[in-house]
N, C-alpha and C positions, 0 to 999 in steps of 0.2 A: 537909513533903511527906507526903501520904498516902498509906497503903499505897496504895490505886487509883491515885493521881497515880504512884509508884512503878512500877506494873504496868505502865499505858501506856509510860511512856519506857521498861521493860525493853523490851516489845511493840518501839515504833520503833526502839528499838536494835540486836534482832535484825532485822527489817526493811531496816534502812539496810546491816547485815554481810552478806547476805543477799546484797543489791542491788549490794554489791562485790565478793562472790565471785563474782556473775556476770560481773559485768565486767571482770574479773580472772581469768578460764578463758578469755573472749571475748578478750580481750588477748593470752594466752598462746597460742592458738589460732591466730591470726591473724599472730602473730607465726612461729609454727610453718608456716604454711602460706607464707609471707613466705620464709622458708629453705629449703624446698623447691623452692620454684618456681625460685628463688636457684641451688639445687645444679641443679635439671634445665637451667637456662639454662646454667650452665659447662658442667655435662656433656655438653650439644649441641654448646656452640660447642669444647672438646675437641675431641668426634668428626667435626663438619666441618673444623677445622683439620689433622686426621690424614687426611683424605680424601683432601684438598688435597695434603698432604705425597705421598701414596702417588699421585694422578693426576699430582702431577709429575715422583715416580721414571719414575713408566712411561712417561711422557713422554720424558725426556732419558735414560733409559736402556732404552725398548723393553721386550723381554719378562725381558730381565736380573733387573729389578725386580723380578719374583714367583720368584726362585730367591733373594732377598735371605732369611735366617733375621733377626726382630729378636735385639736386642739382651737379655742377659738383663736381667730387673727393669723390661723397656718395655713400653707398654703393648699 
């Protein structure tokens, strides 16, 4: 191998690392963006399930329900 022959595959070598680190940020990225959506989707349906909970206190218990203190450590 000669030095130039040498130099090119150095060249495509950093090229092809290059071409993985992008796709490997893109990946990581994506995947980041993946677990977000993830936590915002639970943490909706949380706070619609606590909705629910509290339209049915007041429901079966009237105005009762908003003199209720939670619980400590609830959310």
């Amino acid at each position: 191998m000669t030095k130039e022959e040498w130099m090119e595959r150095l060249v495509e070598l950093e090229k092809d690392t290059l071409e993985l680190e992008r796709r490997l940020k893109m990946s990581v990225a994506n995947e980041r963006s993946r677990k977000i959506a993830g936590f915002r989707i639970r943490t909706e349906h949380l706070h619609n399930r606590l909705l629910l909970v509290e339209e049915g206190a007041r429901f079966l218990c009237g105005d009762a329900a908003h003199s209720l203190k939670p619980a400590a450590g609830s959310m």
